[in-house]
MIKOL-863518 format. One record per residue (C-alpha): residue number from 1; x, y, z. Coordinates in nm, 2 decimals, decimal comma. Layout:
N
<NUM <X Y Z>>,
...
! end
This chain:
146
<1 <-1,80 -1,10 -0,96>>,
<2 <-1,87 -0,86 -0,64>>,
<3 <-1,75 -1,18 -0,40>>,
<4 <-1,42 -1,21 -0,62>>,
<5 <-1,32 -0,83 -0,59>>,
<6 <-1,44 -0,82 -0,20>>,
<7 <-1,19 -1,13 -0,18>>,
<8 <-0,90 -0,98 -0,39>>,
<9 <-0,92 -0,63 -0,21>>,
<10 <-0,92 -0,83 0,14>>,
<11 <-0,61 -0,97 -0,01>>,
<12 <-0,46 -0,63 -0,09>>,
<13 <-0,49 -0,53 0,30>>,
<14 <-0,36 -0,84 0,44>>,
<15 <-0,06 -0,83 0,23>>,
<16 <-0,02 -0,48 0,27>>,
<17 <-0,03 -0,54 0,67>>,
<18 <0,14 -0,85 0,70>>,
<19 <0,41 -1,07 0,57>>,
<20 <0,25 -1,32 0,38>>,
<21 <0,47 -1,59 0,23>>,
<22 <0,24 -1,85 0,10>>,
<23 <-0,07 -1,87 -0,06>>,
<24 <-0,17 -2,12 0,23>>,
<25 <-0,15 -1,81 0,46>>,
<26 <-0,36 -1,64 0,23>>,
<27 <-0,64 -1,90 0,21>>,
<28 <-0,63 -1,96 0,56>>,
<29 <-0,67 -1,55 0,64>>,
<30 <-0,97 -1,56 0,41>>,
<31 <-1,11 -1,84 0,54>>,
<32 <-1,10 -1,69 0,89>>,
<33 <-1,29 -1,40 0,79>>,
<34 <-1,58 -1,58 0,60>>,
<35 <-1,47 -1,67 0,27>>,
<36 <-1,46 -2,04 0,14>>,
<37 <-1,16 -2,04 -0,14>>,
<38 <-0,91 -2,25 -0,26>>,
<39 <-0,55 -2,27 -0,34>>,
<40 <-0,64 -2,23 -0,72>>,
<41 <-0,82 -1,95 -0,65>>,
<42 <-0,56 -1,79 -0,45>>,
<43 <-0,33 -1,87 -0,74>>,
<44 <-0,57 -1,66 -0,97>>,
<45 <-0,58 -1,42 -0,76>>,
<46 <-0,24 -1,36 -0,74>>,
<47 <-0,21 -1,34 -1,11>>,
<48 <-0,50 -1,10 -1,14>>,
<49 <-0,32 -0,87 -0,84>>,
<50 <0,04 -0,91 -1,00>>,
<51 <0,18 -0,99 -0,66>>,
<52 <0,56 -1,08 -0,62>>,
<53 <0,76 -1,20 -0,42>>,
<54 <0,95 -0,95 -0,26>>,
<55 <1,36 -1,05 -0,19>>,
<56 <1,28 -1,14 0,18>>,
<57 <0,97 -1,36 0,05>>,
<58 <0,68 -1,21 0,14>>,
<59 <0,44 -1,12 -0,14>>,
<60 <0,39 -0,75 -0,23>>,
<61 <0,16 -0,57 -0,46>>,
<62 <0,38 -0,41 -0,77>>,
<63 <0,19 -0,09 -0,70>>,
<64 <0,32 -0,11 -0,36>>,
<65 <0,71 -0,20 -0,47>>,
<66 <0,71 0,05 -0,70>>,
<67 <0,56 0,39 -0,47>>,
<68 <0,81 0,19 -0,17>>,
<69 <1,15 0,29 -0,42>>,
<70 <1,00 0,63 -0,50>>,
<71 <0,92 0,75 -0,18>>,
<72 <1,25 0,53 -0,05>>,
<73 <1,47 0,74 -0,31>>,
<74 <1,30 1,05 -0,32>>,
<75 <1,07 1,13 0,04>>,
<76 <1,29 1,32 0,27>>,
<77 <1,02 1,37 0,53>>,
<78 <0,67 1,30 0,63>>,
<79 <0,42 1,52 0,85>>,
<80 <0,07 1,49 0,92>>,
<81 <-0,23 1,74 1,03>>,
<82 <-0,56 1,61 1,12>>,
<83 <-0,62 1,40 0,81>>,
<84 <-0,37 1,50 0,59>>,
<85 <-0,06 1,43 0,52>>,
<86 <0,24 1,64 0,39>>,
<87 <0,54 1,47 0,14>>,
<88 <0,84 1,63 0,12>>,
<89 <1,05 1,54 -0,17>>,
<90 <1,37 1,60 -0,36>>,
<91 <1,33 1,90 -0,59>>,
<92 <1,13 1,87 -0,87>>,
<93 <1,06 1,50 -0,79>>,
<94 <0,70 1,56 -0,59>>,
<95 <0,47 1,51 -0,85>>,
<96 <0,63 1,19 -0,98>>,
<97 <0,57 1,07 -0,56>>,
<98 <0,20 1,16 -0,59>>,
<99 <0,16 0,97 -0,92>>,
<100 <0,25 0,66 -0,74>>,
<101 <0,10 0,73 -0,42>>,
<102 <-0,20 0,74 -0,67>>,
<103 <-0,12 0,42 -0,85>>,
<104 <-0,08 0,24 -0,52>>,
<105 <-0,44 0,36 -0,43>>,
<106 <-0,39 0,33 -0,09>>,
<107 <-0,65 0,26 0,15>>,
<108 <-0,80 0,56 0,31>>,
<109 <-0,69 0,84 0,05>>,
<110 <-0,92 1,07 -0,15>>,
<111 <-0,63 1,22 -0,35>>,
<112 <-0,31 1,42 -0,36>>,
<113 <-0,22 1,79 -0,47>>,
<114 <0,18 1,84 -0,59>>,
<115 <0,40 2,11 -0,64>>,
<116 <0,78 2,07 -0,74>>,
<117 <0,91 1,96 -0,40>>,
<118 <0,60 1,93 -0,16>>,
<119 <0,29 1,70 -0,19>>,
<120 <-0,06 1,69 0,00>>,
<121 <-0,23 1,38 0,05>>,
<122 <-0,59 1,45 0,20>>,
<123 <-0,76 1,14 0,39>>,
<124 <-1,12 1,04 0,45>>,
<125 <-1,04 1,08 0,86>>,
<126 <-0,76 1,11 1,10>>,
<127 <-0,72 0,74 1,16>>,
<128 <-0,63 0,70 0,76>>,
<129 <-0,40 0,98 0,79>>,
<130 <-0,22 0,82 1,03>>,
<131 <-0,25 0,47 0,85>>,
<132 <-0,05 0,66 0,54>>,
<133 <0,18 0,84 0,75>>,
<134 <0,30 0,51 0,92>>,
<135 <0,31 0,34 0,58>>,
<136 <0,50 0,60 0,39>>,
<137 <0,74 0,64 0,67>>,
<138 <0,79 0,24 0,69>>,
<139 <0,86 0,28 0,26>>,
<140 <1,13 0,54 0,36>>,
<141 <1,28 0,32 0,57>>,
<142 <1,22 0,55 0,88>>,
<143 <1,03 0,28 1,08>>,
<144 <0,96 -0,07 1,12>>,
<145 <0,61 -0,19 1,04>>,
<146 <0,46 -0,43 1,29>>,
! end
């Protein structure tokens, strides 16, 4: 059990930091960092993660398509101190932001604090608060994730 959820949270990051189309890519990345898998495996996987496809084909965690339309529709701006981050939202929309910045649980994020138009995200360190800054900028469209 421990080796599957080390496995399917490995997957989480990769597909959260690359563009993964296949699940051949996805056996091959696990396989390069030390775990022996299949494709059927993969396939579970998958199922158990909900991954889709997004429309340019890459897969994407539904957590992840869901916060990228809210903070899309609804972020007007992004700032970080230290290792925190600050979400500014449309008015009364800030708290609906957090909830799905706490869905996602993204990496790096001990939890958010909202008001009606203003969010806080605080992070375990700097480095993480720059990891979600870049991320929730890239979701708003603002730029392009390498």
């Amino acid at each position: 059990m421990k080796k599957r959820i080390q496995r399917q949270e490995v997957i989480r990051d990769i597909v959260r930091r690359e563009r993964i189309r296949t699940q051949h890519e996805i056996v091959e990345f696990l396989q390069e960092h030390g775990f022996k898998c299949t494709q059927a495996t993969i396939s579970r996987d998958i199922e158990e993660l909900k991954l889709t496809k997004s429309t340019g084909g890459h897969y994407v965690l539904a957590e992840d398509q869901h916060l990228q339309r809210m903070v899309h529709d609804l972020v007007e701006k992004v700032d970080r101190a230290g290792n925190m981050v600050v979400v500014h939202a449309q008015g009364g929309t800030a708290a609906g932001v957090a909830a799905a910045i706490d869905q996602a649980n993204l990496n790096g994020i001990l939890g958010t604090v909202s008001g009606d138009t203003t969010l806080l995200c605080v992070c375990s360190d700097e480095e993480k608060a720059i990891m979600v800054e870049e991320e929730l900028l890239y979701f708003m469209g603002s730029i392009r994730k390498s």
